[in-house]
GUFI-791245 format. One record per residue: residue in three letters; x, y, z of N, C-alpha, C in turn. Coordinates in steps of 0.02 Angstrom, whole numbers, padded with zeros to 5 digits, always signed. Layout:
% GUFI-791245
ALAXYZXYZXYZ
...
//
This chain:
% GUFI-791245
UNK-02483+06478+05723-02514+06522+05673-02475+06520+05608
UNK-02512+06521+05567-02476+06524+05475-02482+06586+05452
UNK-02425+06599+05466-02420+06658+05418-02377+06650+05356
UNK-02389+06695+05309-02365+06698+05248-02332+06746+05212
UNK-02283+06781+05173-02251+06848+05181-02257+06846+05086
UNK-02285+06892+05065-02259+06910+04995-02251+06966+04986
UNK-02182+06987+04939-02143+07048+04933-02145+07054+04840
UNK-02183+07117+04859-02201+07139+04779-02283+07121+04783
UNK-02323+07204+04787-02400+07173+04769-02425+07225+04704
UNK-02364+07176+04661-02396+07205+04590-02449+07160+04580
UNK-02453+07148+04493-02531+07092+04472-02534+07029+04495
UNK-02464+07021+04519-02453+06928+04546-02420+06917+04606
UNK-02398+06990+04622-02410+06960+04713-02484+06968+04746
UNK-02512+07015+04729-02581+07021+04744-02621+06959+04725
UNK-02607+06918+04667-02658+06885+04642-02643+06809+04700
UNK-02567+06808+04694-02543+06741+04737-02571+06763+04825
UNK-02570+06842+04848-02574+06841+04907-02670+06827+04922
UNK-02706+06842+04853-02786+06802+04862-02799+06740+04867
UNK-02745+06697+04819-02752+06642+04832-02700+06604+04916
UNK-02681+06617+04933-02622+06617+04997-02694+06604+05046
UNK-02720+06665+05053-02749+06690+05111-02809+06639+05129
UNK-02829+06603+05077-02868+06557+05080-02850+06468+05130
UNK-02782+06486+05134-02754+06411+05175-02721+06445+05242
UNK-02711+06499+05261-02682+06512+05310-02713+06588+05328
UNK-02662+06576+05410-02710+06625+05442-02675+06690+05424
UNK-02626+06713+05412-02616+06789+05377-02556+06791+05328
UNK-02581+06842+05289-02557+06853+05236-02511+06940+05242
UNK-02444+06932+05247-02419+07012+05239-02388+07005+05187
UNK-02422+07071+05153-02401+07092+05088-02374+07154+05102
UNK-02311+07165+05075-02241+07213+05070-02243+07249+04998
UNK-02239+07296+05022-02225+07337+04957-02212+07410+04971
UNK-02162+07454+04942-02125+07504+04967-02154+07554+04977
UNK-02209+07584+04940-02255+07650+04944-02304+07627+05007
UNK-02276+07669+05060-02344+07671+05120-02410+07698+05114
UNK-02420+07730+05057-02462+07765+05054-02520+07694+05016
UNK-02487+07674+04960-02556+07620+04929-02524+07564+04981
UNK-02492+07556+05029-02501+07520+05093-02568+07525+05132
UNK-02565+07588+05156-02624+07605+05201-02695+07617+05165
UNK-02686+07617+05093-02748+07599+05047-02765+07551+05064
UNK-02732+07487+05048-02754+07419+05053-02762+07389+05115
UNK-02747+07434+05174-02785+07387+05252-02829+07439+05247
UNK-02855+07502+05214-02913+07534+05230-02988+07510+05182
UNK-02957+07479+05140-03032+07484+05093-03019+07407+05077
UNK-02971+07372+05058-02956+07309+05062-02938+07293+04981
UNK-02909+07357+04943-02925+07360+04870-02857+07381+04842
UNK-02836+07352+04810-02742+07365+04784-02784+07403+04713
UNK-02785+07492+04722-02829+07504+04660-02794+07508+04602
UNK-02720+07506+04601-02681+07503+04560-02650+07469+04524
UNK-02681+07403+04528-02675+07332+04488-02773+07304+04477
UNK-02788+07294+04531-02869+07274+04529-02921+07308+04576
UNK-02955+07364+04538-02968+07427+04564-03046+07391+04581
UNK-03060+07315+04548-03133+07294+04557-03115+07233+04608
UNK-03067+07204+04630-03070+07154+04652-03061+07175+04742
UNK-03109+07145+04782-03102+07162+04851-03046+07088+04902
UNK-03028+07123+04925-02938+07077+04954-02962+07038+04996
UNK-02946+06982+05027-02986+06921+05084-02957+06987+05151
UNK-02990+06970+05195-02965+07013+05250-02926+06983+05281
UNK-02896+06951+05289-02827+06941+05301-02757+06933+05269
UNK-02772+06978+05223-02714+07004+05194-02695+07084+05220
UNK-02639+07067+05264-02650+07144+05251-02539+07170+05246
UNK-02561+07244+05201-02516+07259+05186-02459+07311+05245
UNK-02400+07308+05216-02358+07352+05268-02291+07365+05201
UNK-02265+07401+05233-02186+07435+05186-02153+07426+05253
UNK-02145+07382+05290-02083+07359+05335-02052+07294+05346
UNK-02007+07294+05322-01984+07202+05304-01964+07173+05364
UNK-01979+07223+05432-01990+07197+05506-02055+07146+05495
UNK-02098+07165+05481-02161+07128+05476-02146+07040+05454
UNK-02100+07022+05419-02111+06958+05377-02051+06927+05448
UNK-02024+06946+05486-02009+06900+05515-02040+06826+05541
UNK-02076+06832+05566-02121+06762+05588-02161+06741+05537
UNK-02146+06750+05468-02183+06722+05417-02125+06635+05407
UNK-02189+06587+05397-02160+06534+05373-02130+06518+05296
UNK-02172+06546+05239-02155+06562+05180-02135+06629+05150
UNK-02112+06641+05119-02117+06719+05096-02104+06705+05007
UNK-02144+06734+04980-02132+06720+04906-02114+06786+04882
UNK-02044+06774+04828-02030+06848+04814-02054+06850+04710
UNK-02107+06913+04727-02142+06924+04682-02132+06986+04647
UNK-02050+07005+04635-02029+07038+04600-01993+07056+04538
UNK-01971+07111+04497-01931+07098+04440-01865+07051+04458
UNK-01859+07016+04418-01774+06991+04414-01722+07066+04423
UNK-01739+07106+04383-01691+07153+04391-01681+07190+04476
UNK-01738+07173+04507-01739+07215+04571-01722+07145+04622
UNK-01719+07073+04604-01717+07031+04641-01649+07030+04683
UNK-01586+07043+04659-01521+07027+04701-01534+07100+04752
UNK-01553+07168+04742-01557+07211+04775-01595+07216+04845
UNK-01670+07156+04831-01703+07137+04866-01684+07095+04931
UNK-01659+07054+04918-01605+06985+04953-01560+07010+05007
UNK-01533+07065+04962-01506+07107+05001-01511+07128+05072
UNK-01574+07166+05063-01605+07198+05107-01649+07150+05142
UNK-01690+07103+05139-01707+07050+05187-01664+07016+05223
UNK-01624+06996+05230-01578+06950+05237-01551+06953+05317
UNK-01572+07023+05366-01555+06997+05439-01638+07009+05440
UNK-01681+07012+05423-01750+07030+05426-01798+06975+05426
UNK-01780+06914+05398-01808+06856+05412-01757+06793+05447
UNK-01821+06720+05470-01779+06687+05507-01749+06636+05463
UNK-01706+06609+05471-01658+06570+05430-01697+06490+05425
UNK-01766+06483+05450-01791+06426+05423-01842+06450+05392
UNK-01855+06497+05368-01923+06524+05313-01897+06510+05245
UNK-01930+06482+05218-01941+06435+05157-01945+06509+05094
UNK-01903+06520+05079-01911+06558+05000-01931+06530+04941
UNK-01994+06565+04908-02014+06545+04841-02007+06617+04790
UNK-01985+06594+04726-01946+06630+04692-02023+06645+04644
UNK-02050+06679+04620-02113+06675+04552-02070+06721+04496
UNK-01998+06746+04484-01981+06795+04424-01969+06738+04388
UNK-01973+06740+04333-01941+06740+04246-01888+06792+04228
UNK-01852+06785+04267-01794+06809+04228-01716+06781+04257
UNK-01664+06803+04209-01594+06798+04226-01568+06871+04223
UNK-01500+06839+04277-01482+06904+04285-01421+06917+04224
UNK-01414+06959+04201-01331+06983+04151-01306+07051+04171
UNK-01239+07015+04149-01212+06957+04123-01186+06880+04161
UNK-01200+06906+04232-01167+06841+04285-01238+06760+04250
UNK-01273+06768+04212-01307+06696+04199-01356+06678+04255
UNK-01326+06705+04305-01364+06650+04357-01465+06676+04367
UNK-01494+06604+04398-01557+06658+04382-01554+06655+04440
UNK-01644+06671+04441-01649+06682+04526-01633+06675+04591
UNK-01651+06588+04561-01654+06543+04636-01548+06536+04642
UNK-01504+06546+04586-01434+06559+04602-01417+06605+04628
UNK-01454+06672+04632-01448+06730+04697-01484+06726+04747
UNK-01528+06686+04764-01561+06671+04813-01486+06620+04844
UNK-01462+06574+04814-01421+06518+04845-01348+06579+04870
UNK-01347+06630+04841-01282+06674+04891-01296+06683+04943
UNK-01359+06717+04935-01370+06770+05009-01403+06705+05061
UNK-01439+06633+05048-01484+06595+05087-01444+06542+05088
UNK-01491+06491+05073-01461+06423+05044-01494+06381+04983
UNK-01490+06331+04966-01520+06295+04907-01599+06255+04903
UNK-01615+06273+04963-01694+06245+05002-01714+06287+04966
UNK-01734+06324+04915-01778+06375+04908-01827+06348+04864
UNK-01899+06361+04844-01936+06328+04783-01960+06369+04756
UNK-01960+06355+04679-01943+06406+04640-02030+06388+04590
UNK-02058+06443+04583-02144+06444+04547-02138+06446+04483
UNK-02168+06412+04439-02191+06437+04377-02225+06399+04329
UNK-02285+06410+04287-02327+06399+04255-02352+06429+04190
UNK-02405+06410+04154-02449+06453+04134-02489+06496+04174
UNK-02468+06542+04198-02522+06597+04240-02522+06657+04202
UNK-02577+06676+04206-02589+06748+04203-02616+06783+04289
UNK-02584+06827+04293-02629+06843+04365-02669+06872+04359
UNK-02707+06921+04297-02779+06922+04300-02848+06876+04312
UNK-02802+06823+04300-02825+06750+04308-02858+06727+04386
UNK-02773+06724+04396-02785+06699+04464-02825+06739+04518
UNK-02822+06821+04495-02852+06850+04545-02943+06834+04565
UNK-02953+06823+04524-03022+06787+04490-03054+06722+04511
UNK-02981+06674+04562-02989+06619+04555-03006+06584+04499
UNK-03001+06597+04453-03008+06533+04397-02951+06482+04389
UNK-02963+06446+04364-02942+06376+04346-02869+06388+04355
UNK-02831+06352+04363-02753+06387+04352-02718+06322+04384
UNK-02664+06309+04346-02614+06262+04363-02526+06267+04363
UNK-02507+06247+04395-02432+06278+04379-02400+06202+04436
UNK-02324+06237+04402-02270+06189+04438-02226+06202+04485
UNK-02197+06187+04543-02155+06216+04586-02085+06158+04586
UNK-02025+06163+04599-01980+06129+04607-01925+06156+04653
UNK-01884+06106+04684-01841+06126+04747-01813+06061+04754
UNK-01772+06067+04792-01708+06019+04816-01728+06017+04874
UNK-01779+06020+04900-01781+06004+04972-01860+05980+04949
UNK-01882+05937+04941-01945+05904+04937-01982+05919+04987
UNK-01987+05926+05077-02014+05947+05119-02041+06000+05117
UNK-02000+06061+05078-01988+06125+05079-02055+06139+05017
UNK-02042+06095+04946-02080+06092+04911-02156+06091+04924
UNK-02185+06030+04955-02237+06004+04984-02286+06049+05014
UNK-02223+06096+05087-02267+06152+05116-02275+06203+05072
UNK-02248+06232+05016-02295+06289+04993-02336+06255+04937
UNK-02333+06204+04938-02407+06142+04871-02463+06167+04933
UNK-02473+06150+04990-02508+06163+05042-02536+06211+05021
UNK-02484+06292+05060-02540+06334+05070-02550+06374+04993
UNK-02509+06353+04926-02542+06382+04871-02599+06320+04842
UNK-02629+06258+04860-02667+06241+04827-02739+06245+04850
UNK-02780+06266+04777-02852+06287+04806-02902+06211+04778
UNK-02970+06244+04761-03017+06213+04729-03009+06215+04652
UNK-02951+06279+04635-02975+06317+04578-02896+06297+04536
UNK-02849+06324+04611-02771+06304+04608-02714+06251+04612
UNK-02692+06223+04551-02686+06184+04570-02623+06153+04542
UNK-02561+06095+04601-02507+06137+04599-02465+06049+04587
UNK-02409+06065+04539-02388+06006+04532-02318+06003+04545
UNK-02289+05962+04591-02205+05960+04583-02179+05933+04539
UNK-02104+05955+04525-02052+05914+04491-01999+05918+04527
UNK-01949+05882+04521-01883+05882+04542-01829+05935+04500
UNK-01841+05971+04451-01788+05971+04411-01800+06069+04428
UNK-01769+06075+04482-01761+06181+04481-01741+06194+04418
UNK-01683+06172+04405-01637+06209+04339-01697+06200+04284
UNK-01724+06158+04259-01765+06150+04197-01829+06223+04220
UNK-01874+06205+04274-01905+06252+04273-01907+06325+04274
UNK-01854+06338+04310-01812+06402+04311-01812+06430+04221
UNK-01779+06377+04187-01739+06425+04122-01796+06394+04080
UNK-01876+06351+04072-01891+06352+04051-01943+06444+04065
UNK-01934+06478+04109-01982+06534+04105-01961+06568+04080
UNK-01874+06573+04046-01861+06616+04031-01857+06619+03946
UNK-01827+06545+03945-01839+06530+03879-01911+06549+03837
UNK-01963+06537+03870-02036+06569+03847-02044+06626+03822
UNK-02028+06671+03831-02011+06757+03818-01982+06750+03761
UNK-01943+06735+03763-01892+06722+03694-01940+06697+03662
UNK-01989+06641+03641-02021+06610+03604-02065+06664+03601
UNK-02108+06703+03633-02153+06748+03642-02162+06791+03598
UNK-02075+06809+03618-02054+06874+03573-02054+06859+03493
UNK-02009+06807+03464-02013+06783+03412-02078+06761+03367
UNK-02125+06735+03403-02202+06743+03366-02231+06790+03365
UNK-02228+06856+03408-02242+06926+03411-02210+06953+03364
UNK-02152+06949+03346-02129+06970+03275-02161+06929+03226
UNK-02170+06889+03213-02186+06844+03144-02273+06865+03151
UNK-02301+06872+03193-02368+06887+03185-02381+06983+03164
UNK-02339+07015+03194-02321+07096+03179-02310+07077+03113
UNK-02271+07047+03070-02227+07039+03004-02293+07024+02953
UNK-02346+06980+02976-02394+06945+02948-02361+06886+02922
UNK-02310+06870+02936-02306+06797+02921-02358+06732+02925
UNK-02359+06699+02893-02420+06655+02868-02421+06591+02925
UNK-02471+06580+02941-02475+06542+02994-02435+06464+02997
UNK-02455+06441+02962-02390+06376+02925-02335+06352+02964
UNK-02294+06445+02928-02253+06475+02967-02215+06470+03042
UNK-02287+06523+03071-02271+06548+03138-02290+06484+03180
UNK-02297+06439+03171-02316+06378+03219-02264+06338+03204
UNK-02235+06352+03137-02169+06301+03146-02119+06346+03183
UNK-02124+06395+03188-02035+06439+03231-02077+06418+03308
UNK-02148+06426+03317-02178+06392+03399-02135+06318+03390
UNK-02163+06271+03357-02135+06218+03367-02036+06199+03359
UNK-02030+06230+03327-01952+06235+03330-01921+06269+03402
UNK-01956+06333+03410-01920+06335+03468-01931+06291+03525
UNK-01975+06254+03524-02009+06213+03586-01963+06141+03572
UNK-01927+06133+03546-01873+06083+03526-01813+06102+03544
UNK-01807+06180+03516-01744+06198+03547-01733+06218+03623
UNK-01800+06228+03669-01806+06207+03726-01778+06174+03761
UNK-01797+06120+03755-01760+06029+03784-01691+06051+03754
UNK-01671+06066+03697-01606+06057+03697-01572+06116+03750
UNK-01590+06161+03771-01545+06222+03820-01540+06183+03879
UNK-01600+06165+03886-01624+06136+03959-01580+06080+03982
UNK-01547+06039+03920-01520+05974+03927-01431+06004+03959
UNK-01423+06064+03911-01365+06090+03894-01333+06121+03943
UNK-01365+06146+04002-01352+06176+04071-01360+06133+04134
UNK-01369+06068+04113-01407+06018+04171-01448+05995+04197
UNK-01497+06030+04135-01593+06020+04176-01610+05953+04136
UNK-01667+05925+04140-01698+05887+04106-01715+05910+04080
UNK-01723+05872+04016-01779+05893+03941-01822+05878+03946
UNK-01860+05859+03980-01950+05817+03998-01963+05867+04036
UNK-01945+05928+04057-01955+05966+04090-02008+06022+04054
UNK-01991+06023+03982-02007+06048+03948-02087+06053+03916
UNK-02097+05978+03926-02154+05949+03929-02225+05982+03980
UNK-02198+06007+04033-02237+06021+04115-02262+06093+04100
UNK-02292+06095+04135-02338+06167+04135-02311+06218+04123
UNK-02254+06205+04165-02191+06285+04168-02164+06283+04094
UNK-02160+06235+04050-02130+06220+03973-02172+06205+03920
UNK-02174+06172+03912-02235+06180+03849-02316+06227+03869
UNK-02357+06235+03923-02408+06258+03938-02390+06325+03937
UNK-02307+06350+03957-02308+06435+03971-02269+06466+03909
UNK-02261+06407+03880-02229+06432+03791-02287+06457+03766
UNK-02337+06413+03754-02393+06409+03698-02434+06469+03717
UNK-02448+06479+03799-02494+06547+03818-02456+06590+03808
UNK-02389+06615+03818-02366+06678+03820-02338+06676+03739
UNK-02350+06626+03692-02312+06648+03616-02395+06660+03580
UNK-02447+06639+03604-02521+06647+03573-02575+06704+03599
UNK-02553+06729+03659-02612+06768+03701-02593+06822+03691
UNK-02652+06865+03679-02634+06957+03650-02614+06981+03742
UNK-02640+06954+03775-02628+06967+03845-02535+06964+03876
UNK-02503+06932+03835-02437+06937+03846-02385+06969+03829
UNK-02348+07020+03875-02344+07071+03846-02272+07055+03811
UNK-02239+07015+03819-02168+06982+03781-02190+06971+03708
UNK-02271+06944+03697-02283+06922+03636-02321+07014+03577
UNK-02318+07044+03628-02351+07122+03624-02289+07131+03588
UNK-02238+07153+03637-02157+07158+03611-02154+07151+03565
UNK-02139+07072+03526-02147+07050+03481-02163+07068+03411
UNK-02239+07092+03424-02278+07116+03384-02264+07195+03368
UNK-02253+07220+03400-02208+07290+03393-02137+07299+03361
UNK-02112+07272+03368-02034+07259+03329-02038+07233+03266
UNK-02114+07176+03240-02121+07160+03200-02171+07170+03133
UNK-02185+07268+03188-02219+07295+03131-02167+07384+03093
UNK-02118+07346+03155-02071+07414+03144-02099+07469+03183
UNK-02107+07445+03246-02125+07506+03294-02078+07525+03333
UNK-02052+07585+03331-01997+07603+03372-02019+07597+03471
UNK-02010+07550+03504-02015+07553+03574-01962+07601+03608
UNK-01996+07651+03665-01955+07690+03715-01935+07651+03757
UNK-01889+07607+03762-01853+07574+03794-01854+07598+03876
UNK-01839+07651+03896-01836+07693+03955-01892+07674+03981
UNK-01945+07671+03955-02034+07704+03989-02068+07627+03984
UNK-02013+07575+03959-02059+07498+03956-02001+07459+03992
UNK-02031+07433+04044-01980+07392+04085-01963+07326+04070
UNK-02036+07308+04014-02021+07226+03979-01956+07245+03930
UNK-01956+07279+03887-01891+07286+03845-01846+07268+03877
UNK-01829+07294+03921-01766+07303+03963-01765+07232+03996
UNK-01816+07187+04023-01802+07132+04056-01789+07064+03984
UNK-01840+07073+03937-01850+07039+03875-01763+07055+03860
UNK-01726+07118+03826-01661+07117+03807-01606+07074+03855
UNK-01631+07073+03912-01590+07051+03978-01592+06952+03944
UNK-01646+06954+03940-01673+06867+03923-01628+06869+03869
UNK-01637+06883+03825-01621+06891+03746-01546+06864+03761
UNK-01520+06932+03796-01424+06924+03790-01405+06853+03836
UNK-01458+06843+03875-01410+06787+03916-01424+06732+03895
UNK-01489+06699+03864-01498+06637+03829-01457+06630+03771
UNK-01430+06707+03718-01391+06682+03684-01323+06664+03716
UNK-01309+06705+03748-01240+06707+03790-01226+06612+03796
UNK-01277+06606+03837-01283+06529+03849-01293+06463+03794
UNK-01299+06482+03757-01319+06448+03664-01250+06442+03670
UNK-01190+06486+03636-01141+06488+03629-01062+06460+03667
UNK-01080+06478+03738-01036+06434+03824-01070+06352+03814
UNK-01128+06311+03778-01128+06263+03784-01143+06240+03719
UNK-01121+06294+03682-01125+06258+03599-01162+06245+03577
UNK-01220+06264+03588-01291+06223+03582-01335+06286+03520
UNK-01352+06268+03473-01375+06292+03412-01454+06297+03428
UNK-01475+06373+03402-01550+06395+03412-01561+06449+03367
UNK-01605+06419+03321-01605+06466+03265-01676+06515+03307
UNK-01697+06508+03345-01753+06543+03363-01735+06598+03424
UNK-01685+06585+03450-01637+06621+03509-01597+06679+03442
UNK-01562+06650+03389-01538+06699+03345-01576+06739+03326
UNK-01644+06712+03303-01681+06763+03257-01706+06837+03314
UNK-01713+06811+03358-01732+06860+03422-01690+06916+03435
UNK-01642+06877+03438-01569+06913+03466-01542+06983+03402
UNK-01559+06958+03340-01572+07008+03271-01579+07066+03296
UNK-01643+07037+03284-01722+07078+03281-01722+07143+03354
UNK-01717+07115+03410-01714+07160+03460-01645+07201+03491
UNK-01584+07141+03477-01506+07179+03489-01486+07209+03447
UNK-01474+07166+03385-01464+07180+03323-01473+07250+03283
UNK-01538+07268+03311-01595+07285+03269-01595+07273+03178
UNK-01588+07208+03169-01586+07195+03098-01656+07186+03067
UNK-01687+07214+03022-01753+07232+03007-01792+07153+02997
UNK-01840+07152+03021-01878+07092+03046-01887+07025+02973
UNK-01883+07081+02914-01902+07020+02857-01833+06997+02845
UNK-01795+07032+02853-01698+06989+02847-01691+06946+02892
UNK-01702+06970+02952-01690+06895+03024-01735+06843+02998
UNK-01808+06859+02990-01855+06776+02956-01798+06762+02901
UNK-01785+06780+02850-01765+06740+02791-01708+06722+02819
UNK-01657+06744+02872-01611+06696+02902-01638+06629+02936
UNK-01687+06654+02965-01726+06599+03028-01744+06552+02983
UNK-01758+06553+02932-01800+06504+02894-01768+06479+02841
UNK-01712+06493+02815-01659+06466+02779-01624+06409+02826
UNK-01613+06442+02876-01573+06381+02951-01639+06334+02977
UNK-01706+06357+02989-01747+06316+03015-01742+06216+03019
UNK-01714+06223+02956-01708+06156+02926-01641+06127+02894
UNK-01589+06136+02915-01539+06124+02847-01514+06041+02877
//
C-alpha cells in the first residue's frame, strides 16, 4: 500500500495532498488543531484555506504524528521558521527509510543553513527538496502547473516525480539541491524589490531592469555557495522570479508594494514580514561571507532593515545598477 504523509495543511499542503491522492492509495494530512482535523474527515473540506473545494476521499486528516509512520513519503509543508522545531518532533515517529520532501522557501538566521541543511542534522542527505512556479490556489484546481524537484539520491528523486506527477502536474528533475533551494529564496527578495518600485510608481523601463538585474545577480549567489548558475534558468529560477516579482497574488511582491508606498506594516500580525526580513538578513549576510556584489539584495535590505525611505534606496540602486 502507498501511503503518503504531509505535515502542514495550509494552502499547499492541502493543494499538494489533492494532487498526492491521485497516484496513491492514502494520503495523511497532519496538522495540529484536532478540531479542523475532524472537519476534514467529516465533510471532506479544509474550510479554512478552500471552503469551495471538496478533498479526494482518501485524504484524510489526523493531529498525531503516530499516524505518518508507515508513510513512504512525507512532504514537510511548513514555515521555515517552524521547520527545525518540526524535525524535532518527528524524528522517533517515522521510519528511517521514508523519503523527506522539503516545499519551504526559506533560510534559517542567522545559522544560513536552509531547509534541506536541517533536515541533513536530524535525517540524512537523501532528502528532495520542491520548488517551482506554484501558486496553490492553482494547484488546488488542478490546473496546469510545473515545478522542479532535486536530491542527491536520484532514486529518492524519481519516487516522489511518481506519486506528484499528474495530467495537469508536471514535474522535472535537476541535480543541483543547493541551486534550487536558494533559488526560492532568492525570489522573495526579487519580489520584494519590484513591490517596492511598483508601490514607488517607478516607470516600467525601470522596474524590469532591477527584474532583470536581479535575475543575473541570481546565477551569481547561486555560483557563490556551490550551486550551479543554469539553475537559475529552471522553473524553481527564472519561472518563480518572474511569477512571484509580477503577480498581485504574491504576497512578498504585496510586501513590496506596501513599503513602497510608505505603508507602515504590523510586523507582529504578518508572518511574511517576519519570514521576508529572515530572507532579507541572510542573503545579504551571504553577499558579503562570499563577496559577491548585489545591488538588488542591497536595495531590499534598505528599504525593509534599514528602513531607508524607498526613493533614497532606488537612487542608490540605480546609480550602482550599472557602474
Amino acid at each position: 500500500m502507498e501511503k503518503v504523509g504531509i505535515i502542514g495543511a495550509g494552502s499547499l499542503g492541502t493543494a499538494l495532498a489533492q494532487i498526492v491522492s491521485q497516484n496513491v492509495d492514502e494520503v495523511c494530512l497532519y496538522l495540529r488543531r484536532e478540531e479542523l482535523a475532524n472537519t476534514i474527515n467529516e465533510t471532506g473540506i479544509n474550510n479554512e484555506y478552500y471552503p469551495n473545494t471538496k478533498l479526494e476521499e482518501n485524504i484524510i486528516a489526523t493531529n498525531d504524528y503516530n499516524d505518518l509512520k508507515d508513510c513512504n513519503i512525507i512532504f514537510l509543508s511548513i514555515p521555515s521558521s517552524a521547520f527545525r522545531s518540526t524535525l524535532s518532533e518527528i524524528k522517533d515517529c517515522i521510519n528511517e527509510d521514508t523519503i523527506l520532501v522539503t516545499t519551504a522557501k526559506g533560510i534559517e538566521y542567522p545559522s544560513l543553513k536552509t531547509m534541506g541543511k536541517i533536515i541533513e542534522e536530524y535525517f540524512d542527505s537523501d532528502y528532495v527538496a520542491l520548488s517551482g512556479p506554484n501558486f496553490a490556489s492553482e494547484m488546488i484546481l488542478n490546473l496546469a502547473t510545473v515545478s522542479n524537484i532535486a536530491s542527491r539520491n536520484n532514486e529518492n528523486a524519481l519516487r516522489v516525480k511518481e506519486v506528484l506527477s499528474t495530467d495537469h502536474f508536471k514535474v522535472k528533475i535537476i541535480p543541483d539541491v543547493i541551486g534550487l533551494e536558494i533559488c526560492g529564496i532568492i525570489k522573495n527578495i526579487n519580489a520584494i524589490a519590484n513591490g517596492i518600485c511598483e508601490g514607488m510608481n517607478i516607470n516600467e523601463n525601470a522596474r524590469y531592469g532591477v527584474l532583470t538585474k536581479g535575475f543575473e545577480e541570481t546565477k551569481k549567489i547561486i555560483e557563490s555557495i556551490g550551486g550551479d548558475e543554469s539553475t537559475a534558468g529552471e522553473y524553481c529560477g527564472f519561472g518563480d522570479l518572474v511569477l512571484t516579482s509580477t503577480s498581485s497574488e504574491s504576497r512578498n511582491h504585496t510586501l513590496g508594494m506596501l513599503y513602497g508606498q510608505r505603508i507602515i506594516v504590523d510586523e507582529k500580525a504578518s508572518g511574511i514580514v517576519f519570514e521576508g526580513k529572515n530572507s532579507i538578513m541572510a542573503i545579504k549576510d551571504i553577499c558579503e561571507k562570499t563577496n559577491t556584489k548585489s545591488v538588488v539584495v542591497d536595495f531590499v535590505y534598505d528599504v525593509i532593515v534599514n528602513q531607508i525611505p524607498p526613493k533614497i534606496a532606488f537612487k542608490t540602486l540605480w546609480e550602482n545598477i550599472e557602474d
